[in-house]
N, C-alpha and C positions, 0 to 999 in steps of 0.2 A: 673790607670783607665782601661788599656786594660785587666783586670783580673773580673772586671764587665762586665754582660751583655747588650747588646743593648738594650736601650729604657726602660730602668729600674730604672730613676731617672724622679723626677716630678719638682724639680727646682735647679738651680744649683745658690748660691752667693759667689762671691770670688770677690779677687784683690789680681793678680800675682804682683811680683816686677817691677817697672815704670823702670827700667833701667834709675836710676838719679843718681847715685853713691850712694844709701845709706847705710850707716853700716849697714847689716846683718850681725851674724854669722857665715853660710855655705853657700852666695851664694854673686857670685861677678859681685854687680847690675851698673857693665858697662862694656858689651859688644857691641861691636859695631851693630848700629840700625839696618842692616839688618839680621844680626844670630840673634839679638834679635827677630823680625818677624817673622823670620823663624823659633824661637824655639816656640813661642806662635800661629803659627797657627798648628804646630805637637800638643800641647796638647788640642784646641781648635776642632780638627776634633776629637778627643776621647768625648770630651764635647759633640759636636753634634750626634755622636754613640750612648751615652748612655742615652739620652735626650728624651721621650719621644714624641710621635707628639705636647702634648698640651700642653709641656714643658716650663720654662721660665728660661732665662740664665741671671741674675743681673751682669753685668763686673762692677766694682767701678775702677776707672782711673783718677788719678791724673798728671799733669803735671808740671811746674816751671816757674814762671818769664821767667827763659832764656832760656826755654825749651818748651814754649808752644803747641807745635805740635805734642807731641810725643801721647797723646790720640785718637786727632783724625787720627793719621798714621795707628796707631795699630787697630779702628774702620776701618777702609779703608778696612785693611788687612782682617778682620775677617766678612766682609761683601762682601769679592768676593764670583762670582753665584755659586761655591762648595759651601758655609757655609753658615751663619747666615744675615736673616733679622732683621734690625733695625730697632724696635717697638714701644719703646718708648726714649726718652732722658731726662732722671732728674739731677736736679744739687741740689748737696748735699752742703748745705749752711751751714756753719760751725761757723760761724759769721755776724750780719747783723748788723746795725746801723736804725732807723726807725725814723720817728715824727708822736708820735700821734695826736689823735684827739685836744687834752689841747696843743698841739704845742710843745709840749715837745720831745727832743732828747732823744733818750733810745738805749744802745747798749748791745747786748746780746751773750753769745757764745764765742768760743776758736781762736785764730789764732796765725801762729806762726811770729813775726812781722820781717820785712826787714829791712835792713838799705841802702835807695838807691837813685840816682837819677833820676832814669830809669822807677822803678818800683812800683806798688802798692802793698799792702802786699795782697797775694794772701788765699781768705777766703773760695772757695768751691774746689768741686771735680766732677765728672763726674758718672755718675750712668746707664752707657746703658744696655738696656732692648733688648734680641735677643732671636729670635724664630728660629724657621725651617718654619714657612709659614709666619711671621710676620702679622698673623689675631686670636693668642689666645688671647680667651675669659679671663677678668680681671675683680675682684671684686672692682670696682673703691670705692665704698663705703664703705667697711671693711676698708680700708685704707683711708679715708678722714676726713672730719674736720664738727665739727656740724655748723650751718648756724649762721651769727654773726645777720644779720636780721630774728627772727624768725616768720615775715610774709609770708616768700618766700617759708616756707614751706608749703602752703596751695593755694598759688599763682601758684605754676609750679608744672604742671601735673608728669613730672617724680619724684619727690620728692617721690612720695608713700607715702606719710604720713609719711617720718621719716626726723628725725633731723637727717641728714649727707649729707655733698656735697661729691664731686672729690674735691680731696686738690689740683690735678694738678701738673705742674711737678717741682716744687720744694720744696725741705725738710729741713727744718731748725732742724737738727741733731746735736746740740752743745758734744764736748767732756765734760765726768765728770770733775770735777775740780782736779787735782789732787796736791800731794806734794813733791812725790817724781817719777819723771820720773824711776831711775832705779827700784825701789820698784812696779811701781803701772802700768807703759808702757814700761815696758823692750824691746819692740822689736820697730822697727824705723817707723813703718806707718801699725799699727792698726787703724779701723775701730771701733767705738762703737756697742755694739748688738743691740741699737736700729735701728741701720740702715738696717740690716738682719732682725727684725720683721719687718720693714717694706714692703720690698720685700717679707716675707710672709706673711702679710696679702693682698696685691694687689696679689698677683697669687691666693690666694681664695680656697684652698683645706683644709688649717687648719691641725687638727693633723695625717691627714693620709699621708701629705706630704712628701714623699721620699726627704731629703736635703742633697746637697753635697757640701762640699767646699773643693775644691784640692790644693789650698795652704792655710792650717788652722792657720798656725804664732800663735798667742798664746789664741788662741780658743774664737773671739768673736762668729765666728756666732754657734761655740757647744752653746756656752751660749744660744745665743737668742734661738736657737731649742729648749734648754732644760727648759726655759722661756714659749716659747709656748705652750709647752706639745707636740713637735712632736716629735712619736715614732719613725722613722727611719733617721738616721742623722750620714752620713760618710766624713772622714774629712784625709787627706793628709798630711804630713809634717817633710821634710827631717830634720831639727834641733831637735836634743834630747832634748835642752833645753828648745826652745819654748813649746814641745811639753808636758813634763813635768808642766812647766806654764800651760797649756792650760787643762790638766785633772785636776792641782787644783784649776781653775779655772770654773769647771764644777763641781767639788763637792761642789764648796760650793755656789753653785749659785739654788736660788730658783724660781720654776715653778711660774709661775702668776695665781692667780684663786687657784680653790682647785688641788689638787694632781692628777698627771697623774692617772688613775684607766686601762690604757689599758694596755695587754700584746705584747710583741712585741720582737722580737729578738735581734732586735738592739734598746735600750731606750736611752734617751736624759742622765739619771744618766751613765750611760755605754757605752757610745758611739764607734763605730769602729773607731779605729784611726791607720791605719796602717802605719806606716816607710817605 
């Protein structure tokens, strides 16, 4: 990142490693918590370097049953008065259980279950939203949910006349279903690209959005950029392997809507993926 210029990225979504031991590769996710802090606020001040004023920086942060604290340690850290305001806080719902209206129990979504006395099986994750002035401007409605009463769209003046609220801050983002974890999630705590189109559609720039992910693991959010159609999309990542996964996973992955038609140096088919 320090071979980038300042203020030349327009939104940045990533999730570095939780430092919870998990199998990685090439990187060994338990060091002790303060060199951990200390190593993510050195790449965090690059993040804020290269960050635009009207920039939005999505941190995805997970924690553990018996490690709870370690998200909002690391938010602590990356919120002293050098660095990042805290804008918004979303929780990435990964699994929900509901009663509808008919009284009916319905349960929807991925978790991965415990066996405990302690503890519940833990179903979300953390999604903080950081600025440089913690007042950019957000497309609350690209990103929201059409109205389930559609009286209220003629009732409340901010409506404008469209069917679409604020979803608010929670996303129920289920994992695909899959059948072979080595096959289909080789790496230990990927993220689905729906979750990255959704941090680009709430920052509101669409395809002219400069995206960067600096730890790219096995390329959801290339996907979702290249989903998007956004043309410039640079991505990070010391594992050969993953990184490997992550361009075959960008060729065969297809735009939504008709085909990218802009030209552009860096394309979502092409992506900069530097070692």
């Amino acid at each position: 990142m320090r071979e980038l210029e300042s203020e030349s990225v327009d939104l940045v979504v990533t999730s570095p490693p939780y430092n919870l031991g998990l199998d990685y590769s090439s990187y060994a996710d338990d060091i002790p918590r303060e060199a951990f802090l200390k190593w993510c606020t050195s790449w965090s001040v690059e993040v804020l370097r290269i960050l635009r004023t009207n920039g939005s920086f999505f941190l995805n942060l997970g924690g553990s049953p018996s490690n709870p604290l370690l998200p909002h340690q690391l938010l602590l850290t990356l919120t002293s008065p050098d660095l990042f305001k805290l804008q918004n806080t979303f929780h990435w719902i990964k699994s929900i259980s509901l009663e509808t209206r008919d009284k009916e129990t319905i349960s929807a979504g991925h978790f991965k279950p415990i066996n405990s006395r302690r503890y519940v099986n833990d179903c979300h994750e953390f999604v903080f939203h950081l600025t440089k002035s913690g007042s950019v401007p957000i497309d609350r409605r690209s990103a929201g949910v059409p109205y389930a009463d559609k009286s209220n769209i003629k009732r409340w003046k901010h409506t404008g006349g469209y069917d679409r609220r604020c979803r608010g801050n929670t996303w129920f983002i289920p994992y695909e279903t899959i059948h072979s974890r080595k096959d289909q999630r080789p790496h230990p705590a990927s993220y689905p690209p729906a979750l990255v189109e959704q941090c680009i559609r709430l920052h509101g720039q669409g395809e002219s959005t400069v995206l960067l992910d600096p730890f790219l693991g096995i390329g959801s959010s290339a996907v979702a950029a290249k989903s998007m159609q956004i043309r410039t999309f640079l991505g990070f990542e010391i594992d050969k392997e993953y990184l490997q996964i992550a361009k075959e996973r960008i060729n065969t992955s297809e735009p939504k809507g008709s085909a990218n038609k802009s030209e552009s140096s860096t394309s979502p088919g092409d992506p900069e993926l530097p070692l």
